[in-house]
Backbone of each chain as ProteinMPNN parsed JSONL, in Angstrom:
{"seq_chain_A": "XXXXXXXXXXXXXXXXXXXXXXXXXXXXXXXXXXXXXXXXXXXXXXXXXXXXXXXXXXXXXXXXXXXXXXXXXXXXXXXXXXXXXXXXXXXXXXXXXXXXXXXXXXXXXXXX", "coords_chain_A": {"N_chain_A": [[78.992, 102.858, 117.067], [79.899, 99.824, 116.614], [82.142, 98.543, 114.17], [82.306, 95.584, 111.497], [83.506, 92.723, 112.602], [86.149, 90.421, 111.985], [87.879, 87.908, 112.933], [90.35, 85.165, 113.517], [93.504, 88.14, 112.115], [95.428, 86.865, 111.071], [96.429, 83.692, 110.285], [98.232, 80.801, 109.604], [98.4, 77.68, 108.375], [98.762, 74.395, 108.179], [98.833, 72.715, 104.678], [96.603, 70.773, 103.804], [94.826, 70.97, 105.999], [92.241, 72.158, 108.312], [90.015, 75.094, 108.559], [88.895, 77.889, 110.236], [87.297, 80.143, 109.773], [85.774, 83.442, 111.166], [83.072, 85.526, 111.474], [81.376, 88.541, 113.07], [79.327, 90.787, 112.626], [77.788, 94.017, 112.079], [75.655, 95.813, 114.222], [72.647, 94.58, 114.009], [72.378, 94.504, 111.401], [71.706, 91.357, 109.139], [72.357, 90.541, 107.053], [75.239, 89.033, 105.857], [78.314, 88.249, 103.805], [80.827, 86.478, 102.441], [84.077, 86.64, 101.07], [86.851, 86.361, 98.999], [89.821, 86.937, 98.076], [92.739, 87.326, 96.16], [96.036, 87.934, 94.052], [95.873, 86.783, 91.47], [93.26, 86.187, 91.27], [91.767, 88.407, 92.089], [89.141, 89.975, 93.615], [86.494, 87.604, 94.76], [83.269, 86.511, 95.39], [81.681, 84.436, 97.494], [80.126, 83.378, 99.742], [76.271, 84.057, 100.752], [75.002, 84.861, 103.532], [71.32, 85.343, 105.07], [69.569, 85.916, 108.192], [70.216, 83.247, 108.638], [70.222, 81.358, 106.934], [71.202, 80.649, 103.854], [71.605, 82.307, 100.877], [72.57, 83.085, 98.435], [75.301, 81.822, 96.203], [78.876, 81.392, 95.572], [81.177, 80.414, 92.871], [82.882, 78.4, 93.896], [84.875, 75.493, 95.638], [82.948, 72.345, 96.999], [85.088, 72.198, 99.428], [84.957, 74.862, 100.665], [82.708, 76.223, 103.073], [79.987, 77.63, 105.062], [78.108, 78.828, 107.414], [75.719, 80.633, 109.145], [74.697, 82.626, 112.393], [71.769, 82.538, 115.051], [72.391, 84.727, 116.121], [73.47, 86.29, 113.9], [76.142, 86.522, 113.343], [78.749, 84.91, 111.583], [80.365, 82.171, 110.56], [83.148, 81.139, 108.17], [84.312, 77.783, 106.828], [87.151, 76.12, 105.731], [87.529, 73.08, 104.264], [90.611, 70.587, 104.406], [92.843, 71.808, 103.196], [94.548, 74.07, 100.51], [97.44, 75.422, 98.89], [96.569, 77.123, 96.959], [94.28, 78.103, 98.37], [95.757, 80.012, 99.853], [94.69, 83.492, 100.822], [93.479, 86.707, 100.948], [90.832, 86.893, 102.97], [87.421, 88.013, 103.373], [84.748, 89.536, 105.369], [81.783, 90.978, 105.138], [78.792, 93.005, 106.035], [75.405, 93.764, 105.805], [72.501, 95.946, 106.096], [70.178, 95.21, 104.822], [68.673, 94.844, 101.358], [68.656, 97.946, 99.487], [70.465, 98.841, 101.224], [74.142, 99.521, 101.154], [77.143, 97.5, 101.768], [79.492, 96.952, 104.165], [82.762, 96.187, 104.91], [84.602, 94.239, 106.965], [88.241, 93.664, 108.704], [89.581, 91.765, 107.656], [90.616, 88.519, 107.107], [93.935, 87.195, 107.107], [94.718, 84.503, 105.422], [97.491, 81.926, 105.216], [98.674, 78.921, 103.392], [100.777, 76.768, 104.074]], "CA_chain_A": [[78.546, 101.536, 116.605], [80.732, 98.914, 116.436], [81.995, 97.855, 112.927], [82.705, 94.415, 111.095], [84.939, 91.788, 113.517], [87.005, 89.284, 111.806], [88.676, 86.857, 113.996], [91.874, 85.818, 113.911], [93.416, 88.895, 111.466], [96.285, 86.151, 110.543], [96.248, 82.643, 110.211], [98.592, 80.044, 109.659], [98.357, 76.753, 108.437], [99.305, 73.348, 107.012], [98.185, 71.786, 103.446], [95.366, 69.155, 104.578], [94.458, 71.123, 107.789], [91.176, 72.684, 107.911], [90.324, 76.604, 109.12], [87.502, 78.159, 110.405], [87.073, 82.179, 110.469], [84.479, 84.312, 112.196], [82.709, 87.317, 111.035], [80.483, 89.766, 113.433], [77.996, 91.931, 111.346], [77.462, 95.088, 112.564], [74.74, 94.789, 115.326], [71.703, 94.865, 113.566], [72.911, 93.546, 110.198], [71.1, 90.545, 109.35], [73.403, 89.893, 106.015], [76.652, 88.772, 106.155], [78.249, 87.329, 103.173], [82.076, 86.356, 102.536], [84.801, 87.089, 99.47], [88.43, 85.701, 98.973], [90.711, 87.856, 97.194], [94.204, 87.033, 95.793], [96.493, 88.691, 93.835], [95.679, 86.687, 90.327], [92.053, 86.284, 90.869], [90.668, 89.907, 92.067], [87.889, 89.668, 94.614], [85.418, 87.035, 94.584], [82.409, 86.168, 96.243], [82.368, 82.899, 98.346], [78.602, 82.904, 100.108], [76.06, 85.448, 101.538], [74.037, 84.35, 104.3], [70.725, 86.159, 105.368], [68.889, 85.39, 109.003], [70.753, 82.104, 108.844], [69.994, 80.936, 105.42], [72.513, 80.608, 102.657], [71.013, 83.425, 99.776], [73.901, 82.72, 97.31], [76.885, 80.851, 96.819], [79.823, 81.872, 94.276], [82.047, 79.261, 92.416], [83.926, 77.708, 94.637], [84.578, 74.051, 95.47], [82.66, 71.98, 98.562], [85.968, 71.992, 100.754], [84.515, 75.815, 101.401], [81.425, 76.092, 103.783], [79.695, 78.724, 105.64], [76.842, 79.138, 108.205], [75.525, 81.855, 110.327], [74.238, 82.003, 113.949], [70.998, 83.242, 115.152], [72.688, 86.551, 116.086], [73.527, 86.514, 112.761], [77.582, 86.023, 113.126], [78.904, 84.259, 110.8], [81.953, 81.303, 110.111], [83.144, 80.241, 107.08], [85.036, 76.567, 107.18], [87.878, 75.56, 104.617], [88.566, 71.941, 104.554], [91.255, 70.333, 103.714], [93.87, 73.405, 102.6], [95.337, 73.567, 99.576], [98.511, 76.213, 99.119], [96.06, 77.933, 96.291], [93.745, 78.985, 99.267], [96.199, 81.366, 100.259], [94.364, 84.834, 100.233], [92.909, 87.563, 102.199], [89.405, 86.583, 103.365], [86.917, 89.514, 103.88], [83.37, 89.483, 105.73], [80.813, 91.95, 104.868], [77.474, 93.168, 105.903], [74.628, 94.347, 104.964], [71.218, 95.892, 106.688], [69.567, 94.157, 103.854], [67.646, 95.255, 100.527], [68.759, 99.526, 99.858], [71.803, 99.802, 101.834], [75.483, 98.992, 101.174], [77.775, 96.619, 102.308], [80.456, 97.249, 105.064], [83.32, 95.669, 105.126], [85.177, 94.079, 108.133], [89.684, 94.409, 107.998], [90.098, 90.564, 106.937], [92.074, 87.351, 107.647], [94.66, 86.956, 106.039], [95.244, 83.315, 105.468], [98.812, 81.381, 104.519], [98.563, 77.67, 103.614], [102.342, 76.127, 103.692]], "C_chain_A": [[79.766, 100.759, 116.151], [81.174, 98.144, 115.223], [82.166, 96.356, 112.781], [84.226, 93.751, 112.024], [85.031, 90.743, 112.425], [87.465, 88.876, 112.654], [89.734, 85.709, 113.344], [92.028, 86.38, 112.402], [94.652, 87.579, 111.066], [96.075, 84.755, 110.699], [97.376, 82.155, 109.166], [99.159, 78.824, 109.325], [98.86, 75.608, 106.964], [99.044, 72.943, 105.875], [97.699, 70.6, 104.108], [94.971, 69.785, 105.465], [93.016, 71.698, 107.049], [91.275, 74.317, 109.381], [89.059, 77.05, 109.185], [87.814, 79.912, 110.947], [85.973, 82.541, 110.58], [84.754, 85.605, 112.18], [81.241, 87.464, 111.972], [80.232, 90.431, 112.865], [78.312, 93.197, 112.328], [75.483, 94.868, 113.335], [73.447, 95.668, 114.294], [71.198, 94.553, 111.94], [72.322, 92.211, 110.237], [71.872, 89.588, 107.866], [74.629, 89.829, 105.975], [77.152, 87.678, 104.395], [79.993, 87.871, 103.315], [83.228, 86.699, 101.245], [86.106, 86.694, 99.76], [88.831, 86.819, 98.025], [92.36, 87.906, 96.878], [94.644, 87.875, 94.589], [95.894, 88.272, 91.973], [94.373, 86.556, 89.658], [90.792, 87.317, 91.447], [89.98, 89.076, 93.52], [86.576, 88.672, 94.542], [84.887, 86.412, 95.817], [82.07, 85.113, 96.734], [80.806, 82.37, 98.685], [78.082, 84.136, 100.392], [74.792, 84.499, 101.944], [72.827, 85.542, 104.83], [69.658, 85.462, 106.52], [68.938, 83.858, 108.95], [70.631, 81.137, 107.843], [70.871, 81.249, 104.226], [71.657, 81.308, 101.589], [71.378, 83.029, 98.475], [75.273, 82.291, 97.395], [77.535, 81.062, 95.605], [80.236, 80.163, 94.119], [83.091, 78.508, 93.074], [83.802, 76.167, 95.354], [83.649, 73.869, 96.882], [83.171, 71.796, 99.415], [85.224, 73.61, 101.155], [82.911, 75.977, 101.386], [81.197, 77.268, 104.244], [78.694, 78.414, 106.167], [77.01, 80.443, 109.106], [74.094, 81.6, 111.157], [73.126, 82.684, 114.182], [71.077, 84.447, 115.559], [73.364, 86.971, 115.5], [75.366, 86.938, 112.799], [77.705, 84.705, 112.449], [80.313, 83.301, 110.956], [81.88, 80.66, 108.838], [84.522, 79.11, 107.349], [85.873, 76.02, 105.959], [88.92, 74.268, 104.983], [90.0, 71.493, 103.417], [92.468, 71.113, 102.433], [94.626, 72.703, 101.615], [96.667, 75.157, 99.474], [97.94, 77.531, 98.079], [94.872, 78.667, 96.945], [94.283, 80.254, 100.14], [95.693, 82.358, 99.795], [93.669, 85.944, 101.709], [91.02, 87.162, 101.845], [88.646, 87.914, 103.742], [85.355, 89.087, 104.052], [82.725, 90.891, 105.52], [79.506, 91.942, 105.124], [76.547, 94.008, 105.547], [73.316, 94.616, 105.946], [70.045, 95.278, 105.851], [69.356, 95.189, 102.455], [68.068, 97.31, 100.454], [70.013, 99.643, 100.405], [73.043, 98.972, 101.247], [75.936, 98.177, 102.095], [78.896, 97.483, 103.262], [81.297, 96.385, 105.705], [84.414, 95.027, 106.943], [87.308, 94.06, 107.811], [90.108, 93.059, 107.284], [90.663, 89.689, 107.689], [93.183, 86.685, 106.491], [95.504, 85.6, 106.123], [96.785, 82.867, 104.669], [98.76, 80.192, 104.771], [100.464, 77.3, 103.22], [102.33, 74.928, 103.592]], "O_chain_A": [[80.531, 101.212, 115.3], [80.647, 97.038, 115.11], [82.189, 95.727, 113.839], [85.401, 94.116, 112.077], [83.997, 90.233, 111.995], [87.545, 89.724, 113.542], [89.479, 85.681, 112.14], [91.386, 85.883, 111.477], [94.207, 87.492, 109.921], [95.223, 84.623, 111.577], [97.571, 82.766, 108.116], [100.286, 78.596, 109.766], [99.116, 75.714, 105.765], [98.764, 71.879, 106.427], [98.271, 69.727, 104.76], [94.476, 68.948, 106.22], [92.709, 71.727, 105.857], [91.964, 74.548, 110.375], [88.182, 76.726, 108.385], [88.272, 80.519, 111.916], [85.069, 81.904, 110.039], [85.648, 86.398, 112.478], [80.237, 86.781, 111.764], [81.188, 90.969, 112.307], [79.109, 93.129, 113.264], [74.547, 94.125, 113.04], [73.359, 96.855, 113.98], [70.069, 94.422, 111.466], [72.34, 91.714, 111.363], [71.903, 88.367, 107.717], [75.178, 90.924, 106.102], [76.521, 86.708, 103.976], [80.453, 88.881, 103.847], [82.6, 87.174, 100.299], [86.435, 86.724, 100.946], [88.048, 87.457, 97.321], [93.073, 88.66, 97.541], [93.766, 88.543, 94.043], [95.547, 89.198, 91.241], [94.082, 86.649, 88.466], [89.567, 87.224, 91.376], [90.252, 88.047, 94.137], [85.545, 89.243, 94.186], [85.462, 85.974, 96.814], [82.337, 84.391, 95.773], [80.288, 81.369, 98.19], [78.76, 85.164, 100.4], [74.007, 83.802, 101.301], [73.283, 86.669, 105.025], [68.911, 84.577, 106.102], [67.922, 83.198, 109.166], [71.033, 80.0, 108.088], [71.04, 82.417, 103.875], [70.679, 80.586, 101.398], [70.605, 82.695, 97.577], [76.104, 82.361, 98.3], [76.885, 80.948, 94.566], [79.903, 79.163, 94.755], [84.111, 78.099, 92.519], [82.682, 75.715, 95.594], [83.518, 74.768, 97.713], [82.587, 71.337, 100.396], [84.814, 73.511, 102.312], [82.109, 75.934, 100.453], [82.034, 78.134, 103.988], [78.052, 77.588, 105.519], [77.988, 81.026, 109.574], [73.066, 80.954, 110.951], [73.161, 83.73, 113.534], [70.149, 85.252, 115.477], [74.064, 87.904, 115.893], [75.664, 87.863, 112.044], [77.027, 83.695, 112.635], [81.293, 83.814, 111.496], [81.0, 79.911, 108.416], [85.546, 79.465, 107.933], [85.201, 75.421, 105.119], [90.042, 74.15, 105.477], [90.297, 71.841, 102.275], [92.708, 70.902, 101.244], [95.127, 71.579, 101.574], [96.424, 75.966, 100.369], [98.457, 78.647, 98.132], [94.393, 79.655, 96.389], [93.683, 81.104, 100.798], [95.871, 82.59, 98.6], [93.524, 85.818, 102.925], [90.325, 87.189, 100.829], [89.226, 88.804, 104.363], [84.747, 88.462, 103.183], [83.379, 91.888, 105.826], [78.844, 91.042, 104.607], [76.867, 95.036, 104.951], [72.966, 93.647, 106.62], [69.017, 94.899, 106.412], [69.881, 96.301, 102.51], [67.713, 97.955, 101.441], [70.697, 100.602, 100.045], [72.873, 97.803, 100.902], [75.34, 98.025, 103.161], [79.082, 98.671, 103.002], [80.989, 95.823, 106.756], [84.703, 95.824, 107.835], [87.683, 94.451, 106.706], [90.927, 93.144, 106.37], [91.164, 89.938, 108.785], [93.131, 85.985, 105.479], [96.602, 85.488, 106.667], [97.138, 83.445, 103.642], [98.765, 79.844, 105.952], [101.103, 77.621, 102.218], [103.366, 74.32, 103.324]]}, "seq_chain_B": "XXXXXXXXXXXXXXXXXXXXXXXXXXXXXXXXXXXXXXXXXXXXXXXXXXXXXXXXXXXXXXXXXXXXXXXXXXXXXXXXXXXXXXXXXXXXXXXXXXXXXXXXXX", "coords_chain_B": {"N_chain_B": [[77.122, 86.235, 84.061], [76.984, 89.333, 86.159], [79.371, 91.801, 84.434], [81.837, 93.451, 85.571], [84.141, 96.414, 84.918], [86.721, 98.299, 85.2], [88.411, 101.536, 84.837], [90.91, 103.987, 84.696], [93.323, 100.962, 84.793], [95.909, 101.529, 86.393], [97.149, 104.305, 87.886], [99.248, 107.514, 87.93], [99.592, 110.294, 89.961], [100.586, 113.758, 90.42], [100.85, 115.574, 93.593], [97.808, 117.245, 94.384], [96.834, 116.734, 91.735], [93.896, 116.352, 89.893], [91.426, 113.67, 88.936], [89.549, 111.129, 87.701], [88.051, 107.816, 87.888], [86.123, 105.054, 86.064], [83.682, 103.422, 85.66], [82.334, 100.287, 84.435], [79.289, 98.685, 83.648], [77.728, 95.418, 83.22], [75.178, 94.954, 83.031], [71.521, 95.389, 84.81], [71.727, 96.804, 87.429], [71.236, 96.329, 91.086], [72.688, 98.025, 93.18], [75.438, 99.556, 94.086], [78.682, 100.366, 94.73], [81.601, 102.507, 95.914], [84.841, 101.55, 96.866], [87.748, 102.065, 98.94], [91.073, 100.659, 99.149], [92.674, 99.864, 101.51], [96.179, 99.875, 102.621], [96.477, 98.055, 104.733], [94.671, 96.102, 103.775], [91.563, 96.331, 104.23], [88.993, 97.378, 102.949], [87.205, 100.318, 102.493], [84.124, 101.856, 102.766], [83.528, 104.416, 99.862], [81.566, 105.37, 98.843], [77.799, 104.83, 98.432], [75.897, 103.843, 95.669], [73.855, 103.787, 94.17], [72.356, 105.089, 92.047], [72.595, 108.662, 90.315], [74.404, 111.53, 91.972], [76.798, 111.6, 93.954], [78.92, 113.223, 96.725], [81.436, 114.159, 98.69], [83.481, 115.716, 100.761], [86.806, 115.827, 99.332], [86.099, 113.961, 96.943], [83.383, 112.939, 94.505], [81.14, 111.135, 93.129], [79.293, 109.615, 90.977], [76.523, 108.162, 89.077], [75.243, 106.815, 86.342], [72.442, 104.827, 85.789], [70.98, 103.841, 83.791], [72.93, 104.143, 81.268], [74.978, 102.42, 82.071], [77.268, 102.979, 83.932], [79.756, 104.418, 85.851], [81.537, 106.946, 87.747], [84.03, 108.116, 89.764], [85.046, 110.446, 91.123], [87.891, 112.119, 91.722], [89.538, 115.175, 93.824], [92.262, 117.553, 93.924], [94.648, 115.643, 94.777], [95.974, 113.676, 97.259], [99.014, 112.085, 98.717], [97.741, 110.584, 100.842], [95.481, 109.304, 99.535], [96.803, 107.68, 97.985], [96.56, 103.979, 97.08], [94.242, 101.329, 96.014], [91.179, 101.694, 94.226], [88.111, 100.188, 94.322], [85.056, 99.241, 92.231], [82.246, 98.193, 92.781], [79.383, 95.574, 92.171], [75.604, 95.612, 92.912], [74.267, 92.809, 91.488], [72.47, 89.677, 92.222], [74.467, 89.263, 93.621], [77.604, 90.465, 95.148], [79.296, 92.012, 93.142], [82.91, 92.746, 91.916], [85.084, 94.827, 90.868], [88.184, 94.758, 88.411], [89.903, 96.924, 89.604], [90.994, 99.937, 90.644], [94.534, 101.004, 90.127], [95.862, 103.584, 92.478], [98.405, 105.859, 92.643], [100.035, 108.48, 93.843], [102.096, 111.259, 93.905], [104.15, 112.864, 96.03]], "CA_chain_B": [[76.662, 86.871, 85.448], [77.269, 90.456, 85.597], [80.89, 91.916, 84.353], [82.556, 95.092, 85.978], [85.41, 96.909, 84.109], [87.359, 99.92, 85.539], [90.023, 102.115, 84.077], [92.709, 102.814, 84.099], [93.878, 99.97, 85.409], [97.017, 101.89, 86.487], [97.246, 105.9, 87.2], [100.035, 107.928, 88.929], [99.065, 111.568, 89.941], [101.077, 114.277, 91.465], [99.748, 115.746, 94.702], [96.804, 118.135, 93.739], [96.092, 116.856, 90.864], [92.588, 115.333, 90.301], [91.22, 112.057, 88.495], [88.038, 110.334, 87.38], [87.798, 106.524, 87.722], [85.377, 104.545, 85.655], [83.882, 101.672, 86.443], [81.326, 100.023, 83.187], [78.545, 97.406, 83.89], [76.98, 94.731, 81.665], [73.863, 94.696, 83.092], [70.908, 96.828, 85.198], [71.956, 96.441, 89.224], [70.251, 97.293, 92.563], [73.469, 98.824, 94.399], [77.399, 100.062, 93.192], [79.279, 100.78, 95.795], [82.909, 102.785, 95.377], [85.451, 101.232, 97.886], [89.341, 102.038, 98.796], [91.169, 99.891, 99.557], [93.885, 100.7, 102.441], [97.94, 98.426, 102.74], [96.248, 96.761, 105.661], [93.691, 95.0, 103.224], [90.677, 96.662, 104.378], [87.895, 98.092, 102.196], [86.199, 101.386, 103.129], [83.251, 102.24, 102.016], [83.454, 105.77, 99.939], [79.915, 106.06, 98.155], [76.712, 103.622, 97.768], [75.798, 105.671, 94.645], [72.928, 102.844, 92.53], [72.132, 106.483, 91.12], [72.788, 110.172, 90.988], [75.524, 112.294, 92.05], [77.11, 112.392, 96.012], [80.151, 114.493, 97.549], [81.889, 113.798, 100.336], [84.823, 116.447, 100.426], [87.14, 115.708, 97.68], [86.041, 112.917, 96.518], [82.508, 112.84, 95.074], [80.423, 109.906, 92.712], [77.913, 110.041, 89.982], [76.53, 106.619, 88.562], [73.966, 106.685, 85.463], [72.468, 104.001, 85.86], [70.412, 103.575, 82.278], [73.305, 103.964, 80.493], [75.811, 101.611, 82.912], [78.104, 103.498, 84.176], [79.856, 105.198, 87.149], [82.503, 107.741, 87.65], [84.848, 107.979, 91.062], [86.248, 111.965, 91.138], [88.865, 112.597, 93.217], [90.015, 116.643, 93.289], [93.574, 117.799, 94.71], [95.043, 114.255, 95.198], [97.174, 113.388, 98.175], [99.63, 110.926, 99.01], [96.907, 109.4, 101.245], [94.561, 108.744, 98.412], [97.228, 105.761, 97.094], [95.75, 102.543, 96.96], [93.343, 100.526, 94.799], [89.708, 101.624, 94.591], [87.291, 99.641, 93.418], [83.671, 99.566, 91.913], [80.993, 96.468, 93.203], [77.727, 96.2, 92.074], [74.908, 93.844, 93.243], [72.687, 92.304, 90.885], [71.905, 89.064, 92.775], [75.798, 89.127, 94.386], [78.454, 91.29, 95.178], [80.606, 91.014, 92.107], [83.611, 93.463, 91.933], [85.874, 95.536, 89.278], [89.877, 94.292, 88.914], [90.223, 97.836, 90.366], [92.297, 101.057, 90.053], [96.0, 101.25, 91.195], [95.555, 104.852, 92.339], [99.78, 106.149, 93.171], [99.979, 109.75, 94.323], [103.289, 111.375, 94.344], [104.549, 114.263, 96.797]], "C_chain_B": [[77.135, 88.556, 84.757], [79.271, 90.739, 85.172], [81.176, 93.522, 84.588], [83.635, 95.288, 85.131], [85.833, 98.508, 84.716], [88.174, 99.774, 84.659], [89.986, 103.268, 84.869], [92.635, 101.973, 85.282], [94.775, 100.343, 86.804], [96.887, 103.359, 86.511], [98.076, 106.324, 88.423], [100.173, 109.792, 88.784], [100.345, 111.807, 90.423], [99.993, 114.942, 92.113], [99.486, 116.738, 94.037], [96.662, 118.047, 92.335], [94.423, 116.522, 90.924], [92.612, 114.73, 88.824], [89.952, 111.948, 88.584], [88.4, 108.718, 87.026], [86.488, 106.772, 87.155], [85.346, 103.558, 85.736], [82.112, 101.335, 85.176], [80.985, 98.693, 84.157], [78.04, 97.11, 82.93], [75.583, 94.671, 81.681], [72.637, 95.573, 84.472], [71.01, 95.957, 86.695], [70.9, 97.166, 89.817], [71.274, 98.059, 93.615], [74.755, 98.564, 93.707], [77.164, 100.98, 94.324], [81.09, 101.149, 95.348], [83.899, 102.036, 96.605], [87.18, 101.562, 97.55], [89.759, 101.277, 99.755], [92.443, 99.942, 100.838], [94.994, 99.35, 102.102], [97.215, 98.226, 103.619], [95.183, 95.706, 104.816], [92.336, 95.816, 103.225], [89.706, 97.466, 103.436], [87.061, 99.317, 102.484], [85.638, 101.677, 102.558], [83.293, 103.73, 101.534], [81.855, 106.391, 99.7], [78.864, 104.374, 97.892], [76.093, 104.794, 97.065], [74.706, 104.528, 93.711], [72.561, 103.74, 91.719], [72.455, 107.613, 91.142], [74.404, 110.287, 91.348], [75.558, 112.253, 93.78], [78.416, 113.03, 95.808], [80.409, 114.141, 98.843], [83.616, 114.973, 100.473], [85.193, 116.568, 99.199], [86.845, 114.863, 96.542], [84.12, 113.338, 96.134], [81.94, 111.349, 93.696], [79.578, 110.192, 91.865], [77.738, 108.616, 88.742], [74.946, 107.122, 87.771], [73.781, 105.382, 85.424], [71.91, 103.105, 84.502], [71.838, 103.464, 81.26], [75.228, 103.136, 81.34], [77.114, 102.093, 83.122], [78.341, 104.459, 85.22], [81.273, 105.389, 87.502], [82.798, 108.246, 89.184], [85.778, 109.715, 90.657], [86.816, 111.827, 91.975], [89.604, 113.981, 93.329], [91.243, 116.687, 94.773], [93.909, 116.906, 95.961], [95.584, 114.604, 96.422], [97.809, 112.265, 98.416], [98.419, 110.151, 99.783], [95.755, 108.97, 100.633], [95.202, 107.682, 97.795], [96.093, 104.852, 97.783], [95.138, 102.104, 95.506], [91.902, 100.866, 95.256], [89.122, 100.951, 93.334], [85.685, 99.751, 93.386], [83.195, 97.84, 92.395], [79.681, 97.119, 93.176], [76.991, 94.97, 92.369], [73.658, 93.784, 92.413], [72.149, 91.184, 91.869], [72.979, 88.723, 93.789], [76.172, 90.167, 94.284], [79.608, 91.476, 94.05], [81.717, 92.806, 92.285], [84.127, 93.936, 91.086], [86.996, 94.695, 89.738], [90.351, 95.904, 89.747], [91.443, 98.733, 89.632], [93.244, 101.25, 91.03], [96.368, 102.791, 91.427], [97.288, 105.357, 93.077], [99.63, 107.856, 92.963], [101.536, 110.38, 94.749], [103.431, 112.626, 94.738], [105.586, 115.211, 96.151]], "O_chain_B": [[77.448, 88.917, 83.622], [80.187, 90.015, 85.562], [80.803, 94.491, 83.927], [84.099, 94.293, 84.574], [85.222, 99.569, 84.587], [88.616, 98.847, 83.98], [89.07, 103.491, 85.661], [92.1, 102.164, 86.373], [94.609, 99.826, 87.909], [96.569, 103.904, 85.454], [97.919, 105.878, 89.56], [100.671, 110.419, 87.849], [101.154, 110.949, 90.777], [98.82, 115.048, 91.755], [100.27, 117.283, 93.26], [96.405, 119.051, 91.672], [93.829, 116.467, 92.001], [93.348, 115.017, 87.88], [89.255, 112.549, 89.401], [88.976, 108.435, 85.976], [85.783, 107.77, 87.3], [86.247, 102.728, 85.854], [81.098, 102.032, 85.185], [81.666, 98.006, 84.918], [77.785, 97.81, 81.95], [74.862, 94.423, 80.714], [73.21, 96.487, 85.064], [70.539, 94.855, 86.978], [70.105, 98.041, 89.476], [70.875, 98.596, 94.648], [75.053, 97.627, 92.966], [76.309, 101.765, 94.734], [81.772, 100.374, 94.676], [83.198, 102.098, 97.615], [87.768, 101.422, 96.478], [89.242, 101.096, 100.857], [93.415, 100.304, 100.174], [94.76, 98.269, 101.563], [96.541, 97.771, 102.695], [94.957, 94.584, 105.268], [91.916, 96.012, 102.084], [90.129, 98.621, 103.393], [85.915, 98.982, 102.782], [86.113, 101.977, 101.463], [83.143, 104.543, 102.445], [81.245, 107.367, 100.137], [79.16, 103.292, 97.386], [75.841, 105.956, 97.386], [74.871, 104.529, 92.492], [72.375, 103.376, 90.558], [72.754, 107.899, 92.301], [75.317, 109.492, 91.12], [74.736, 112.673, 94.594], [78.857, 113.302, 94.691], [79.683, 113.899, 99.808], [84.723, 114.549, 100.14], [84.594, 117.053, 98.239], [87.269, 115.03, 95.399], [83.45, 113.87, 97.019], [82.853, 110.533, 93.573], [78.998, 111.26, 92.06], [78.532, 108.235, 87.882], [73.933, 107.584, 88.298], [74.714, 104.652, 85.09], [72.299, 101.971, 84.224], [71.752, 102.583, 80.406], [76.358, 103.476, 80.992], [78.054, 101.612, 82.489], [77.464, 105.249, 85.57], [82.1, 104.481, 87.589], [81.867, 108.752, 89.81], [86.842, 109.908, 90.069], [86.394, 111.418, 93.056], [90.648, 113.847, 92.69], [91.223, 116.222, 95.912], [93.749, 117.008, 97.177], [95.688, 115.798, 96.702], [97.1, 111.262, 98.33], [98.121, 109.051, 99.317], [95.011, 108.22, 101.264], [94.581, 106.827, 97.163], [95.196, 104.993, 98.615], [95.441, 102.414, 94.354], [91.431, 100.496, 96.331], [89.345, 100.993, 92.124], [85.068, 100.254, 94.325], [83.75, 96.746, 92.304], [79.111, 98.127, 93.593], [77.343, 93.798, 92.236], [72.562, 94.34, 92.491], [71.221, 91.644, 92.534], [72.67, 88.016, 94.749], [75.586, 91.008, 93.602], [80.746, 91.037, 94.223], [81.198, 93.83, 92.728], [83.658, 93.485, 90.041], [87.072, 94.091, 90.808], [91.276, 95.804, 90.552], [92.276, 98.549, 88.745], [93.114, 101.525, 92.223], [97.148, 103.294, 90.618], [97.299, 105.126, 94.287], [99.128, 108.342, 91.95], [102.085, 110.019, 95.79], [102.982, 113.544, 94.052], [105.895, 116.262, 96.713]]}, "name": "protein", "num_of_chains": 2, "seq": "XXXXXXXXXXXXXXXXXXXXXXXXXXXXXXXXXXXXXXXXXXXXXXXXXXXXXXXXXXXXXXXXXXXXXXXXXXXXXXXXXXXXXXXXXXXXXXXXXXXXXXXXXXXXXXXXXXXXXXXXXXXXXXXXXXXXXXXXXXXXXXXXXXXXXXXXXXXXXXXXXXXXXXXXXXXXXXXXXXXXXXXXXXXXXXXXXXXXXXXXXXXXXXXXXXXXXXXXXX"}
């Protein structure tokens, strides 16, 4: 069985640009939710989408978005980069309700 | 919201020793999960433990959950046990610990 895809594992980009990463569940996974993680603020939770419906949404401003697709892949969208969005991005899913999460390897963003 | 807390923070074994992480919650979850964390970034799942005692080799888990708390063994370390493991528990999110800097020396 095929685990958690991230897409692209590195990334890139300018201050002002905007970035869009893509998370594959594990096939059959119907929860997918997202987490940022930097060195001064630990791991935190971003969104978690379930059968294409936004569940919960952490603290974070409205430049970061998220939706997921009816075969339940996911993108999350960060407009407008700031140089404090530098972090490793991580998708995770979930068979729902009872089971654990399972992480995918990350993207590891760099805003310059 | 809820608040995780591991310790130590910080621990540096030699090989074959063993270790107990702790990882404290503030409030009554539906799932705590142990994770390590590898140098590429990645998270592996070791234990979904919301209760009870597991084993997996050396490594095994035991989370009371009434009295909030959950303990990460690890028996006759090895260098490939470095990293950072951490505790996440889900009350209505995924929230996480700051994690343990687990260093293993040969």
């Amino acid at each position: 069985k095929a685990g958690v895809t991230q897409t692209p594992r590195y990334l890139i980009k300018t201050r002002g640009q905007q970035v869009t990463l893509s998370c594959s569940p594990i096939s059959g996974h119907r929860s997918v939710s997202w987490y940022q993680q930097t060195p001064g603020q630990g791991l935190q939770f971003l969104f978690e989408y379930f059968s294409e419906t936004q569940r919960n949404k952490g603290n974070f401003p409205g430049r970061f978005s998220g939706r997921q697709f009816s075969n339940s892949r996911s993108e999350m969208n960060v407009s407008t980069l700031e140089l404090g969005d530098s972090a490793l991005y991580l998708c995770a899913s979930s068979a729902g309700e009872g089971y654990g999460y399972t992480f995918g390897s990350g993207t590891r963003l760099t805003v310059v | 919201g809820i608040q995780v807390e591991q310790s130590p923070p910080d621990l540096i074994l030699q090989e074959g020793a063993n270790s107990t992480l702790r990882c404290n919650f503030s409030d009554s979850v539906n799932n705590l999960q142990w994770f390590h964390q590898n140098p590429w970034g990645q998270l592996i799942n070791l234990f979904y433990i919301p209760s009870g005692t597991k084993q997996n080799g050396r490594l095994s888990a035991t989370t009371v959950a009434t009295e909030r708390y959950s303990l990460l063994y690890i028996s006759s370390s090895q260098t490939t046990d470095s990293g950072v493991y951490f505790c996440a528990v889900y009350g209505n999110k995924l929230v996480f610990g700051a994690g343990t800097i687990l260093r293993v020396k040969s």
